[in-house]
N, C-alpha and C positions, 0 to 999 in steps of 0.2 A: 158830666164826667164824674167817676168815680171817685170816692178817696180826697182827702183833703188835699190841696195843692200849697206848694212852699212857692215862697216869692220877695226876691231881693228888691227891694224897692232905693236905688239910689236919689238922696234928697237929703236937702240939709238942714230943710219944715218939714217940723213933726207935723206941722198943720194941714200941707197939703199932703203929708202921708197920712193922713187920718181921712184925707177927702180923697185921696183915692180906695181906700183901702174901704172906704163905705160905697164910693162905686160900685165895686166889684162885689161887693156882697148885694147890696139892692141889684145887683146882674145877675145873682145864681149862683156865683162863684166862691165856695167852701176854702177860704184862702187864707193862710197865715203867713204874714209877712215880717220881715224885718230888714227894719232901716240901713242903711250905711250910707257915710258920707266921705270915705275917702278911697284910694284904691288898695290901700293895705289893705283896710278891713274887709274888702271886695275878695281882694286874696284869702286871707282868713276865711271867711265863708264859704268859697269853692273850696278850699282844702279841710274844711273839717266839716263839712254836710252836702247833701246832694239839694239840689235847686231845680224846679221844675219851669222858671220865669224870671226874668230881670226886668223891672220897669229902672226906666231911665230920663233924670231929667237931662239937658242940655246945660244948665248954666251952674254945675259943681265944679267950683274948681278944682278941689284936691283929687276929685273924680269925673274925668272928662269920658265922654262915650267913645273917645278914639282909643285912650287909654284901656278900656275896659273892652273892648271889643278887639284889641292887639292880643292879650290876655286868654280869652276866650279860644284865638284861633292858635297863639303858642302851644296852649294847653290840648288841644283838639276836644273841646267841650261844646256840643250842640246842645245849648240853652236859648229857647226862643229871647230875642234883646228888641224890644219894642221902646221907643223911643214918646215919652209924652212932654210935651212944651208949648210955649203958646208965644216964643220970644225969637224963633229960631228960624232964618230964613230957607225959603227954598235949593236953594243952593248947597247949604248945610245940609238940608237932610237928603239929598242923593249921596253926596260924599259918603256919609254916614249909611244910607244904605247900601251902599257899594261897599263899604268897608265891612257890614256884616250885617247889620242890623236889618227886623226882618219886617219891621211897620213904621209908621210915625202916626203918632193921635195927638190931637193938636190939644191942649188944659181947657182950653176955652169951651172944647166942645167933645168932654168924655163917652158920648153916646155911643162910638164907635168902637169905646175901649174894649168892654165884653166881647164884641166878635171877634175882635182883632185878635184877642188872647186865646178865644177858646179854636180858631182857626190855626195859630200858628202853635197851640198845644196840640193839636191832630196832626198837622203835619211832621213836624216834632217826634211824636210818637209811629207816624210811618218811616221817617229815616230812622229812627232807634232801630225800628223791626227788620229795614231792609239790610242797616249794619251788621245789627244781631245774623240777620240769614246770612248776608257776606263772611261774618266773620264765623260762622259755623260752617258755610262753604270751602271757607279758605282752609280750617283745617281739617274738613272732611279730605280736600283736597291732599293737604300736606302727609295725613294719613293715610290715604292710596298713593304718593308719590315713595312714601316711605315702604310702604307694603311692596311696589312694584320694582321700587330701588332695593331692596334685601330680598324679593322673591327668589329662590334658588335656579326658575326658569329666564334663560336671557329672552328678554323684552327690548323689544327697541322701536321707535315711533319716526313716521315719516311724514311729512309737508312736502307737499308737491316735489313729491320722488325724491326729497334731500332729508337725510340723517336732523332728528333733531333731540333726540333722547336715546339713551342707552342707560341701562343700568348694570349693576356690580356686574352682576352674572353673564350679560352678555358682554362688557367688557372685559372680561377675564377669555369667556370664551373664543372673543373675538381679537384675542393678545393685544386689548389697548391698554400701552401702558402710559400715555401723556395726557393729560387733562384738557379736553376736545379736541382728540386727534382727529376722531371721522365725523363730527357733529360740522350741519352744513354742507357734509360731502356726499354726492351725488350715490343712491342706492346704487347704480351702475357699477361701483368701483368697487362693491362688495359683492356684486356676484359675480362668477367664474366666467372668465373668457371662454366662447364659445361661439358655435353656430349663429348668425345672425337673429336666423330664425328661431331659434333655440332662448336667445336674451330679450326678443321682445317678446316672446310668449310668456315668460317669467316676470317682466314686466306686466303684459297685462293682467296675469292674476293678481299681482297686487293695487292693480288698481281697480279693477272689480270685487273689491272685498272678498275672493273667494271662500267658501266657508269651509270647504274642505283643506284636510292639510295637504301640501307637495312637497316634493323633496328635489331643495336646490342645491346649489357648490358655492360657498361663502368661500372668498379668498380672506383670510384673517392680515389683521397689520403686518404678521410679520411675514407675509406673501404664502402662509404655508393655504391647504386647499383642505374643508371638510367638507361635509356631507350632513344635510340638514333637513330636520323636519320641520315646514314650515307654516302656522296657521294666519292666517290675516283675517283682521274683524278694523270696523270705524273706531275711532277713539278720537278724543280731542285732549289736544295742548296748548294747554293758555290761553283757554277761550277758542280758538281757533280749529277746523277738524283736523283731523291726522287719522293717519295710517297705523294700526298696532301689527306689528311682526312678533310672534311670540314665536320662538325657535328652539329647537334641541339640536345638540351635538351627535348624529346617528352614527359617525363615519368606526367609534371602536364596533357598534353594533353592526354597522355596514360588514366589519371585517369579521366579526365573529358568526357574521352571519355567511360568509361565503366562506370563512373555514369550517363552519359546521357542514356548509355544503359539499366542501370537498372532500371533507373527511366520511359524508356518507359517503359518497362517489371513490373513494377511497378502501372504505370497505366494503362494498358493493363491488368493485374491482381487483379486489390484494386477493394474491395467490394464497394468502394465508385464511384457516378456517376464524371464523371470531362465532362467540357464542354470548349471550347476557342473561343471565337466570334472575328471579327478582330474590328478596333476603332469604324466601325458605330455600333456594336452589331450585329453583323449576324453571326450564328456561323456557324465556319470553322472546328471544329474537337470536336468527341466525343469518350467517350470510351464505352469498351462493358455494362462496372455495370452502363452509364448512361441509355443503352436501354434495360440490367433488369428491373431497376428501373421504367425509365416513360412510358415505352413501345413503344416509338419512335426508328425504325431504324435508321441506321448513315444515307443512304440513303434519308428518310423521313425528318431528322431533319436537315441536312445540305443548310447553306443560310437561313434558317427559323430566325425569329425573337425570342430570349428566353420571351417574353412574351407570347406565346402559351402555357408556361408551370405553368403559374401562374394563383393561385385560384380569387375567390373574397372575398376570406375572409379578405384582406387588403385593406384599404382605399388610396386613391392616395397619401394621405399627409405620407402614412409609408414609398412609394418609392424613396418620394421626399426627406425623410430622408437617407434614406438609400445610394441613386447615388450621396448627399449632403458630406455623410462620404467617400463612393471611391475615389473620386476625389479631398479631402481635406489632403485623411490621407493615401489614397493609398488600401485602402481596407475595408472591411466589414464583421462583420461573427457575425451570430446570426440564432433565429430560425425564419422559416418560414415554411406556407404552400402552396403547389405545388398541382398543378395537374397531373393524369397521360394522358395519351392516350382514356383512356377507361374512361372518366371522375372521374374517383375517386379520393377523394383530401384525401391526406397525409402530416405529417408535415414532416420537413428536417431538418439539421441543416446543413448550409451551409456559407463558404467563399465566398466572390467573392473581387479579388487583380486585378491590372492592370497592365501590362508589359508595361514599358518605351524602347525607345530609347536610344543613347548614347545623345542624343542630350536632354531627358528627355519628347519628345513628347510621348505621347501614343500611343502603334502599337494594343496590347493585351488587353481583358480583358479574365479574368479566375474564373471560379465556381469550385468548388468542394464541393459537397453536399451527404449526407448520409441519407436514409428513416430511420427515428426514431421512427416510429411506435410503433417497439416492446418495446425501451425504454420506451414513454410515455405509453403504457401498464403496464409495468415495474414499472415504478412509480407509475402510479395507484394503483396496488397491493399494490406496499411498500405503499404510503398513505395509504390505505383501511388500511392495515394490523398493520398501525402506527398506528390506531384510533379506530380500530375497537377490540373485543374479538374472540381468534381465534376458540375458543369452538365455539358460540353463535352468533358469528359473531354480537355482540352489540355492539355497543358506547364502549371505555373502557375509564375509568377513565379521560385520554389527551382528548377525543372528549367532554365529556360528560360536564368537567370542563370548555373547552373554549367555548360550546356551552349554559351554566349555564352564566360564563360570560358577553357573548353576550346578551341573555335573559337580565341580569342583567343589562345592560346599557339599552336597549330599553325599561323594564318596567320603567326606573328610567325618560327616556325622558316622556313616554307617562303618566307616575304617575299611572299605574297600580301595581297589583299584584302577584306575583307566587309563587308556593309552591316544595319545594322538598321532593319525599317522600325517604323514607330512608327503602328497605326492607330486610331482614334477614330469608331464611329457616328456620324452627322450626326443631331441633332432624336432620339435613339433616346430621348429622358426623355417628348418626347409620346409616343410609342408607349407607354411604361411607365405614364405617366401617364392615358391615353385611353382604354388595349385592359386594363390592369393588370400587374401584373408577370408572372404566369404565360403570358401571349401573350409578354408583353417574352422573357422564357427561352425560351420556344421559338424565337424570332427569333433570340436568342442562339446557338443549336444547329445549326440552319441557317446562320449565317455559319460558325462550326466549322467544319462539313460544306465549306463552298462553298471556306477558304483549303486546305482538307487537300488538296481534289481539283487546285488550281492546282501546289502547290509541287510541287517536287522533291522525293526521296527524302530526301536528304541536307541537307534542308532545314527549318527549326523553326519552328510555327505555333505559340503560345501566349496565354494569355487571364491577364492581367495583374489584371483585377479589372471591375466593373463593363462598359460598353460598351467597353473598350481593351481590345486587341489587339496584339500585336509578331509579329515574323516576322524569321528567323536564314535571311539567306541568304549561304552559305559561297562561297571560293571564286569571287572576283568580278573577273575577268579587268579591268573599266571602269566606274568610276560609272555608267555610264549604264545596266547592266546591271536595276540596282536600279529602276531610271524603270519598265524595260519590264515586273518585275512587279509595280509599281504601277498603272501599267497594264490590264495582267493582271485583278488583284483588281478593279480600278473597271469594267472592262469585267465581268466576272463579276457587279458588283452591281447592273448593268442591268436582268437579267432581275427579275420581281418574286420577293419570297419569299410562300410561298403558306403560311399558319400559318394550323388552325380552319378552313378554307373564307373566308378573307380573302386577299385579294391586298394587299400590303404594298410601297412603293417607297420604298429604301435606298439612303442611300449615305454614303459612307466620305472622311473627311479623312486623308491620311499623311503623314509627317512620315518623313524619310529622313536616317539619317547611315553615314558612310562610318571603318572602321579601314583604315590610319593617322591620315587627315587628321582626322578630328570627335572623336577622340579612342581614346586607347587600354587605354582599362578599361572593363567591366560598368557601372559608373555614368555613364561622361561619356556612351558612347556612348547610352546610356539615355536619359537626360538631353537628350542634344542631339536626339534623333529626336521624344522629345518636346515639347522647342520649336519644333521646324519643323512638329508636326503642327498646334499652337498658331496659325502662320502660316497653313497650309494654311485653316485655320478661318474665320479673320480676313480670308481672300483671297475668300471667296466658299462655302466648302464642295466637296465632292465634288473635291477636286484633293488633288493631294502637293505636296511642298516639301521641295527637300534642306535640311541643315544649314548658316546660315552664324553667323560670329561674333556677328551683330547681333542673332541669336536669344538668344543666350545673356543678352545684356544686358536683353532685350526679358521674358525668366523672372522675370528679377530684380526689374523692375519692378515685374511683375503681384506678386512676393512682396511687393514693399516695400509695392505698393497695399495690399494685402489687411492690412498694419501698420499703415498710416498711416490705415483704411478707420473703427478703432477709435475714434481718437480726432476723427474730422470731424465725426460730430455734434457732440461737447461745444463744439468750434473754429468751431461755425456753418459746416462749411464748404460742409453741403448746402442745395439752393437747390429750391422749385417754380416750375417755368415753365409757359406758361399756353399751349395751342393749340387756335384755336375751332375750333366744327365747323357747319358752314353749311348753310342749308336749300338743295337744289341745286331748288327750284324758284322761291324766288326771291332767294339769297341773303343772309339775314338769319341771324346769330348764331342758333343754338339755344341752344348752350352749349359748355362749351372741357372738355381732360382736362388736367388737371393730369400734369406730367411731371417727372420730379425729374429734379437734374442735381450734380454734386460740383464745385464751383468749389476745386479743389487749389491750392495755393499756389505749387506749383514746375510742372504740368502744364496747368494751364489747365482749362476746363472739360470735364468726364467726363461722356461717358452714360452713361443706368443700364445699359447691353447689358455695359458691361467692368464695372462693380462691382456689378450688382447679385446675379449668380452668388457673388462673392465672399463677398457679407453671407449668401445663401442657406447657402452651405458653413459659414463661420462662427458661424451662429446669431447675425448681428446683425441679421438681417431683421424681427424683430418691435419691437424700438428702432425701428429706423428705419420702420417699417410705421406703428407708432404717429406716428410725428413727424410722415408724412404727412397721415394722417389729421388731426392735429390742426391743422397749418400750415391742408390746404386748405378745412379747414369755416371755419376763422377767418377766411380769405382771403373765401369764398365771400359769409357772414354779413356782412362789411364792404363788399363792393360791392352787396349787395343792399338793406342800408338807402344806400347811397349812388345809390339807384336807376340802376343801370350797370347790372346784370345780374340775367338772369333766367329764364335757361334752366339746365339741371344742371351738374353739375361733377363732371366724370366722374375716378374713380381707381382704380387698378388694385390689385389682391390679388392676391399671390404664393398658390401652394399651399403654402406655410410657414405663411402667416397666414390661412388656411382652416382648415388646421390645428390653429390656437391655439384654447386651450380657452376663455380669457377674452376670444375676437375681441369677440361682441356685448357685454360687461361692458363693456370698455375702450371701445367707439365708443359706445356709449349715456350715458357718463359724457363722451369727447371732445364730443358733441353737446348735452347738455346743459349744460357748460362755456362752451361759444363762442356758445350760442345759434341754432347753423344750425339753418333747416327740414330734418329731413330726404326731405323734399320735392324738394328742390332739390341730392340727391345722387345720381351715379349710379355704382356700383362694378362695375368692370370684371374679369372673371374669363376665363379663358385658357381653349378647349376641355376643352385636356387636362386639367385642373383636375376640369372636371364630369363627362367621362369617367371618370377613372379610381378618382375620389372618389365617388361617386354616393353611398354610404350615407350621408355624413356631408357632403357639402355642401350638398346638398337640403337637410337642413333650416334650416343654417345660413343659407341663399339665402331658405330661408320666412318666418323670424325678420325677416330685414332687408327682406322684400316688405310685412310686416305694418307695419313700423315707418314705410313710403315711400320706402321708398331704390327707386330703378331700379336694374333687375339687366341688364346687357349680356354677351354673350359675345364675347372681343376673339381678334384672328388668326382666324375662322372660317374653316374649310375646309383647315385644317392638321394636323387632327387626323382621329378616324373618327368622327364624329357619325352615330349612326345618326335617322332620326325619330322613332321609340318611343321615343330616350331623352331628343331635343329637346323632348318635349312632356308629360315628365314635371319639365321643370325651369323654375320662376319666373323667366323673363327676358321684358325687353319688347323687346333689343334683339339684332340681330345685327351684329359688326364685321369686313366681310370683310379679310382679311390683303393688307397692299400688296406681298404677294410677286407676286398677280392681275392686282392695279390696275397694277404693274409692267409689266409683260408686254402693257398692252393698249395700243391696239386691233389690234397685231401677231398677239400668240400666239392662234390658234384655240382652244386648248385652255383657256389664259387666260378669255377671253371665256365660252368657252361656261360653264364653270364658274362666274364670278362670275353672268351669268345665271340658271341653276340655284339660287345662294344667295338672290339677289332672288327669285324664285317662291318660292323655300320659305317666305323673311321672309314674304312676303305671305298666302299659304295658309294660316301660322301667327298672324297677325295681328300681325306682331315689325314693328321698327322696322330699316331696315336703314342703317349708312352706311360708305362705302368710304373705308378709310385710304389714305394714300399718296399723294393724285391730284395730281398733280405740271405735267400740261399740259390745257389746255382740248378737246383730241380726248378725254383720258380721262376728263372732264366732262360732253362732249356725250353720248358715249355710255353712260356711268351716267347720264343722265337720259334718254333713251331707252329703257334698263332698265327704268326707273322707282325706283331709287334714291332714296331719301329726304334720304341728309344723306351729306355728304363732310369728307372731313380730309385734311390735303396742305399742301407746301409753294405750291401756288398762290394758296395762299389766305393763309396766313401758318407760319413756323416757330413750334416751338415758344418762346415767350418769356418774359421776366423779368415778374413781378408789376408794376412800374413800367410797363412796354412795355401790360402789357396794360390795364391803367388806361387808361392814353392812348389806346391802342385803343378800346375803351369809351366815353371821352368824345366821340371825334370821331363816332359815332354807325353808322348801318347803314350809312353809305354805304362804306365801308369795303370791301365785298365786291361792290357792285352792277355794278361794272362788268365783271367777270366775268359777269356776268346781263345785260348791256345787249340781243340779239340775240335771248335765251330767251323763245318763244311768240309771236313775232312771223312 
């Protein structure tokens, strides 16, 4: 042995520590010893020196070997303890070997000492070593637990198929939040349910160490499910071998990895072009919708500069805006126009973004652009269609008013003048009414047509709504300018319009106002052309009429009427007036039509021509329909038991109250109320009524032939009465219109026409009588005709119930003298 040896010698002779201590040297043994003879000083010496040897007598009392060897094993001190005595039974020294001690050498006979010592000094020194390697194991050990425990990759270790380590990382990733929630627990229940054959195949790579990695489905603690990549190697824990699972969390990459896929698949599919150039702008990749689009293959446009693809319809300083925003803000997107291939420039509506580095340098930029064509098409439309009339394809009302507008500030700069005409179809409701609406719009189309070809360039025809019309004429050196293409337009509506293979005659009422004077905005002027067109109406039809103030007042009126129109009936304020109608061959009452009249408080009496449009508009025409009805049966019924009268009593029906669903309900309950025959009624219906109604007034006309009512058609010859359609409809009577009777026995045309109605009355077995007849020449010659019954101021106006009583009572004579000459 090396190196001097230290050696506690318990003994309490110096003598025989002197004899032993001379043993061990006549043995070979470099030994320095010292004595002690109690257990303190035993303590003392393990705690302040290191000790290579304890000899030990048996018979110290204050230091017993049980004591010193308790000591030993408290302290965990492997000091070989060799026991020498020559007093000490066998007995004693197993105890004492058993307690620790590692020889006994008996004093008697120290021969044995030397080996004893230098044997249990080697062994000695191979537990130090195996210690020392344990105790360097252990914390090689504890420094790989701790490496594998703070690793940032989850680790986790299995024993026969059961959980028995996990560290931070893969408790984190594996959401354990309780301290051994899966340790022990069967690998099974951390991976995903599935396919039978699917879990034991996953099983057995783990248990054939597979070296490669595979990707399984961990269900985590808190049941959610990832996607993992997973390597398995041997490992051992606690001595024992084990399973290492070294895993990653793949499942965000899973998913960025199938949105990277879709998103190629994405653009590889989108209708829209995408292009990617690298920093200097060269581009590096296209998709297919960019070589729809420009007509460049990937081929052709690859490394190409993207200014090949731009028009000239942009000035340098829009680009310089534009690379000014990418590079400020990161990106761009608006419209633009491009070129294709084939030269043809199209607009786009196009991003362009730049892809950064981690570092924030720029690698990428990126376009994605879409051929907008069809939209701005699209738009167009919808403009046009915003501004325009879809009929007529005019100006409507939005263009016509900002385009007035506009006018209106330019004349106002240049201190010129313009006028707006204001025009209104004449009778266009019989035509819609008669022929139906679909001839009506075609009529409509062709008036379009007829203002487009009069105006000036520079000049605005537009269709306002229904049968009105306006017209923007700029630029207007003299009122009077405006007359002549009023004018113009009226001479133009001469010729007939030809709609269907019908010849049609139209004509036009206008209404004229002037900027400055009639006013100097979009509304008055509006405004005032359409009260003068109002005038024009009221003067006769087929004229114009400028603007004057007395129009304005004259609008107001009609509004307040149409107010005031409301409340007349409850106010009693409408009246039926009674006008016979006379047999023109020998003057004798037939019977009278009831005519209503608005007796106003402040205006005096109204005909129905100015309010009865009004109640039509309003929908108080069926109130007031009904009122009539009921007034003139009551009326009728009272002078018929007063035996006064006894011919019919005629009443007119609006196509509103044609209309009405409960017309017959309501008159079968007014006539059985008042008690009138209805016998002795006859209701009067308007051409256009039965033209253009045909489906549904027919039968309604059949209901009331059935019941006895007289069915007449009143204004005949005003409308377009074909014969086929005359003799499909229950009337007994015809009323020709004293627009005719007007006109005679002057107008040729006049004449010949109401002649023609007479033959037809007759040919159709109808009854015919002429409204209107005004003079005895237009008398003589409807009875010449052969005319049957006449109405006219010659005969009597229409009158007050009182008037006509009194009429009544004085008897036939009444009318005879107007017959006194006839047949003689």
């Amino acid at each position: 042995m090396s190196g001097q040896l230290r050696a506690l010698v318990i003994e309490d002779s110096e003598y025989e520590h002197n004899l032993l201590r001379k043993t061990l040297h006549r043995g070979g043994l470099d030994l320095s010893t010292l004595r002690i003879d109690s257990l303190d000083s035993l303590k003392n010496a393990l705690q302040s020196e290191e000790w290579d040897l304890i000899l030990s007598t048996t018979d110290i009392k204050d230091c017993p070997p049980e004591a010193s060897l308790d000591y030993l094993q408290e302290h965990n001190l492997d000091i070989p303890f060799i026991l020498v005595s020559d007093h000490i039974g066998e007995e004693k020294v197993v105890t004492l070997l058993k307690a620790g001690a590692n020889d006994f050498v008996n004093f008697k006979n120290l021969t044995r000492l030397v080996p004893a010592i230098e044997r249990e000094l080697k062994e000695a020194a191979v537990r130090r070593e195996a210690e020392e390697t344990k105790q360097a194991l252990h914390r090689s050990e504890n420094r790989y637990r701790q490496l594998v425990d703070d690793s940032p990759t989850p680790i986790l270790l299995l024993q026969d198929e059961k959980i028995v380590f996990l560290n931070k990382a893969a408790k984190q990733t594996l959401a354990v939040s309780e301290l051994g929630q899966l340790i022990d627990k069967s690998v099974s229940e951390l991976l995903h349910d599935g396919p039978p054959e699917l879990m034991e195949s996953q099983l057995k790579l783990l248990r054939n160490h597979n070296s490669r990695p595979y990707q399984a489905a961990f269900r985590r603690a808190d049941g959610i499910i990832i996607l993992v990549e997973v390597f398995v190697s041997p490992a051992e824990h606690e001595g024992a071998p084990a399973t290492q699972l070294v895993f990653t969390d793949v499942t965000q990459r899973k998913d960025s990895d199938t949105k990277l896929q879709q998103a190629v698949q994405i653009i590889e599919h989108t209708m829209e072009g995408v292009l990617t150039t690298d920093n200097q702008g060269m581009i590096d990749s296209v998709n297919p919708a960019f070589s729809e689009i420009t007509g460049y293959s990937e081929t052709e446009i690859i490394s190409q500069h993207p200014r090949i693809l731009i028009s000239d319809k942009h000035s340098p300083e829009f680009f310089d805006e534009l690379w000014n925003e990418v590079i400020q803000t990161g990106s761009w997107r608006g419209e633009i126009w491009n070129q294709r291939k084939n030269g043809e420039i199209y607009p786009a509506w196009m991003t362009i973004s730049c892809v950064q580095d981690e570092q924030g340098s720029i690698v990428h930029y990126v376009a994605v652009f879409s051929d907008i064509t069809s939209i701005k098409q699209t738009q167009s439309q919808l403009e046009h269609l915003a501004h325009h009339d879809s009929l007529t394809n005019l100006p409507n009302r939005l263009l016509f008013e900002d385009r007035l507008e506009h006018a209106i500030a330019q004349a106002k700069r240049q201190k010129r003048q313009l006028a707006v005409l204001f025009l209104d179809l004449d009778r266009f409701k019989n035509i819609n009414d008669s022929l139906g609406h679909a001839m009506g719009d075609e009529l409509l189309k062709e008036v379009a047509t007829r203002l487009q070809n009069i105006l000036r360039d520079d000049d605005t025809a537009a269709r306002l709504g229904g049968d009105e019309f306006t017209v923007l004429v700029e630029n207007v050196e003299d009122p009077s300018q405006a007359a002549v293409v009023a004018s113009k337009i009226q001479e133009k509506f001469k010729a007939p319009f030809r709609i269907a293979g019908r010849e049609l005659h139209v004509t036009t009422s206008i209404g004229i106002s002037i900027y400055p004077e009639d006013g100097k905005d979009v509304a008055d002027l509006t405004k005032n052309a359409d009260a003068a067109m109002y005038q024009a109406k009221e003067q006769g039809r087929n004229s114009y009429r400028y603007y004057t103030s007395e129009l304005t007042r004259t609008a107001f009126e009609r509004l307040l009427l149409e107010t005031e129109l409301r409340s007349a009936l409850h106010q009693n304020q409408l009246l039926l007036y009674y006008q016979p109608q006379i047999s023109l061959h020998n003057g004798e009452m037939t019977g009278a039509e009831a005519v209503l009249r608005w007796h106003h408080p402040r205006l005096g009496i109204i005909p129905p021509a100015r309010f009865i449009p009004l109640a039509e508009e309003s929908g108080l025409i069926h109130e007031i329909g009904n009122w009539v009805l009921k007034e003139a049966c009551e009326q009728t019924r009272y002078l018929h038991r007063q035996g006064l009268f006894h011919g019919r009593m005629a009443i007119n029906l609006s196509v509103r109250q044609i209309m009405q669903t409960d017309l017959i309900l309501r008159f079968e309950q007014i006539i059985g109320e008042s008690g009138c025959p209805p016998d002795m009624l006859q209701l009067e219906v308007t051409e256009g009524i039965c033209m253009g109604q045909m489906k549904h007034s027919v039968p309604v006309l059949d209901v009331f032939k059935k019941l006895g009512v007289s069915i007449a058609i009143d204004d005949f010859g005003t409308g377009y009465s074909s014969l086929s359609y005359l003799k499909q409809l229950p009337i007994d009577k015809l009323k020709i219109d004293r627009s005719f009777i007007r006109d005679m026995p002057h107008d040729s045309d006049a004449v010949a026409i109401t002649q023609a109605i007479v033959s037809l009355g007759k040919n159709l077995g109808l009854r015919i009588t002429a409204e209107g007849i005004e003079t005895m020449a237009q008398q003589s010659l409807l009875q010449k005709m052969g005319c049957q019954e006449g109405q006219g101021y010659l005969y009597s106006p229409p009158v007050p119930a009182e008037t006509f009583e009194e009429m009544l009572l004085e008897g036939r004579r009444t009318f005879h003298h107007h017959f006194s000459n006839y047949g003689r």
